[in-house]
C-alpha positions as CSV (number, residue, x, y, z in Angstrom):
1,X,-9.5,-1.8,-13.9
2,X,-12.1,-2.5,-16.4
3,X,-11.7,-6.4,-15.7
4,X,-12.3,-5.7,-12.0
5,X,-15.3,-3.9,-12.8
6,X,-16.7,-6.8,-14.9
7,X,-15.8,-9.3,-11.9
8,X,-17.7,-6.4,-9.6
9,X,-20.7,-6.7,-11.5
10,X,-21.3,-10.3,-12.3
11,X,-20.5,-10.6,-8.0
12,X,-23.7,-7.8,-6.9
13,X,-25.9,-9.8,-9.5
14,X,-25.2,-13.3,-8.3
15,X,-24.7,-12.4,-4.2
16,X,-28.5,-10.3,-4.9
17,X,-29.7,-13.2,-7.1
18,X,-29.0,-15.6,-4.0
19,X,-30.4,-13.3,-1.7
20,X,-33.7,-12.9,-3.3
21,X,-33.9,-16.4,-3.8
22,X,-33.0,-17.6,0.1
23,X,-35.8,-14.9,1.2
24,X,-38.4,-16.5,-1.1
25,X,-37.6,-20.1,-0.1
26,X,-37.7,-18.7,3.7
27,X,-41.0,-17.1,3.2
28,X,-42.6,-20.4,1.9
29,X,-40.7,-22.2,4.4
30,X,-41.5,-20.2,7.4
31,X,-45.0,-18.3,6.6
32,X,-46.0,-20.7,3.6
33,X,-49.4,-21.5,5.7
34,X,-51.0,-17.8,5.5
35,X,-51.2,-18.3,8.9
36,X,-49.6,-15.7,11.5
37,X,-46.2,-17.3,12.9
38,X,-46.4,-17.9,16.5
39,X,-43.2,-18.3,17.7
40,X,-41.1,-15.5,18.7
41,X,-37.9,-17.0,18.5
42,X,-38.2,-17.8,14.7
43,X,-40.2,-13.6,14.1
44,X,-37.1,-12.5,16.0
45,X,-34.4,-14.8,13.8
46,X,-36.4,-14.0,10.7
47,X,-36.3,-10.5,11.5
48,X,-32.5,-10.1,12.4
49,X,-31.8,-11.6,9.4
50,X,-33.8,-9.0,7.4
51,X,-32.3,-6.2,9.6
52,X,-29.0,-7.8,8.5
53,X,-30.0,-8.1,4.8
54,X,-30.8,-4.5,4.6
55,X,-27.5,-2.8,6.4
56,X,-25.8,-5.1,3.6
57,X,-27.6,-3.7,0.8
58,X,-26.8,-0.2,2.1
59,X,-23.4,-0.3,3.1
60,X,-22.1,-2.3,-0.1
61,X,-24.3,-0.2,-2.4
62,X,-22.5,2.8,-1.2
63,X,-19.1,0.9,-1.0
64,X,-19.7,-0.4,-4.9
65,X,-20.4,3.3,-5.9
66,X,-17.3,4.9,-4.3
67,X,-15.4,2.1,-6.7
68,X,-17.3,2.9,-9.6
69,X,-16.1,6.8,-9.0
70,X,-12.9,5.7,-8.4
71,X,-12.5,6.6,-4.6
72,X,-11.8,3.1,-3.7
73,X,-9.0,1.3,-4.8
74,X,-9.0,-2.8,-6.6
75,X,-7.1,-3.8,-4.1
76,X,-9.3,-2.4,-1.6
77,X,-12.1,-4.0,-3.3
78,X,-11.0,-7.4,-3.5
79,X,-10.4,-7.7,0.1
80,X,-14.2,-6.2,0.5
81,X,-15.1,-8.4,-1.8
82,X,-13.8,-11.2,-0.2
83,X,-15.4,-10.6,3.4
84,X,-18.8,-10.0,1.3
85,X,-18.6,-13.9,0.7
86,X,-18.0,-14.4,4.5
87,X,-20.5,-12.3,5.3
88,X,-23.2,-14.1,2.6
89,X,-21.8,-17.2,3.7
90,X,-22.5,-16.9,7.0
91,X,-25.7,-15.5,6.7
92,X,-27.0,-18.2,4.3
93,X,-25.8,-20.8,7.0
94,X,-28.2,-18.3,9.3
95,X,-31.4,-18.8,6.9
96,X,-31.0,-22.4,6.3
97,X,-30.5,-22.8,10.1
98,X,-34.0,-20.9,10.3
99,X,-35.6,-23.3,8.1
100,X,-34.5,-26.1,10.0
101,X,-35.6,-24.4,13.4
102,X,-39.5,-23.9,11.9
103,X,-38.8,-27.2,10.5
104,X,-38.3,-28.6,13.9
105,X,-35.0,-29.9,13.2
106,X,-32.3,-26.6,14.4
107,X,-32.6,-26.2,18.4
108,X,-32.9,-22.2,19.0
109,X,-29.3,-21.9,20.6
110,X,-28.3,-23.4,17.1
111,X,-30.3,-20.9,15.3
112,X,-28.6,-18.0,17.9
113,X,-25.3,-19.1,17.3
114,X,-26.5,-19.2,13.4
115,X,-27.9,-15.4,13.7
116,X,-24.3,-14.6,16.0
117,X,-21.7,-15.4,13.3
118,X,-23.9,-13.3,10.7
119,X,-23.9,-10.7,12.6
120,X,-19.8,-10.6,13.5
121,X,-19.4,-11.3,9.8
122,X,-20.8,-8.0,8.9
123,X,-19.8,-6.2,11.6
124,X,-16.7,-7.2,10.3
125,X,-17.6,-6.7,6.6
126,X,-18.6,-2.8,8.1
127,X,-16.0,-1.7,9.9
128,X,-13.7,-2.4,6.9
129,X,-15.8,-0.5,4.8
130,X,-15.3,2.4,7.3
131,X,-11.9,2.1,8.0
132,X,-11.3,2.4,4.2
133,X,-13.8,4.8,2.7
134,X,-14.9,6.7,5.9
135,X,-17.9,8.6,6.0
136,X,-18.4,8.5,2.6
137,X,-19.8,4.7,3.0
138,X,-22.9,4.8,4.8
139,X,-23.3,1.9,7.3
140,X,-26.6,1.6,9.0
């Protein structure tokens, strides 16, 4: 169990680590001008994706400390664990796809279908987290 816990950690630091870093590089990217971004498309994408970002945060924090209490199984975890990575996967494909839309080289049904497949993977990643700690996960 302990080993699990260890792999547990080391995963939150590195999945936040790349987080943090993707947002900075999109805030250069995107809003690195000081000037206000005009386009709606790309304050809608960047927006979903922080919507996104944040029901993540929440609903894995609260999924990570059922584990750490011991409510939640390593078995249970490792498939979590696993659709996490789809999940950041997907929405890392999402933010590089934004970039490439301010950039001018991502056409906005690109961008959509980007934004689309973020969003189904943590709906996915969610309703797992439901289906096997219940209420006692908050999901946003």
């Amino acid at each position: 169990m302990k080993k699990n816990t260890g792999a547990l950690y080391v995963f939150g630091f590195f999945a936040l680590l790349a987080l943090g870093c993707i947002g900075v590089l999109m805030l250069q990217g995107c809003a690195g001008t000081g000037e206000p971004i005009k386009d709606p498309i790309l304050t809608n994408a960047y927006r979903t994706l922080n919507g996104l970002d944040t029901a993540y945060d929440i609903a894995w924090g609260s999924f990570v400390q059922l584990y750490k209490d011991g409510l939640v199984k390593g078995e249970t975890m490792t498939s979590a664990q696993a659709m996490a990575w789809k999940y950041y996967n997907a929405w890392s494909k999402a933010a590089k796809t934004l970039k490439a839309y301010a950039a001018g080289t991502a056409s906005p049904d690109q961008l959509q279908a980007a934004l689309d497949l973020a969003r189904a993977g943590l709906d996915e990643l969610k309703a797992y987290l439901k289906e096997q700690a219940g209420d006692n996960v908050k999901i946003l």
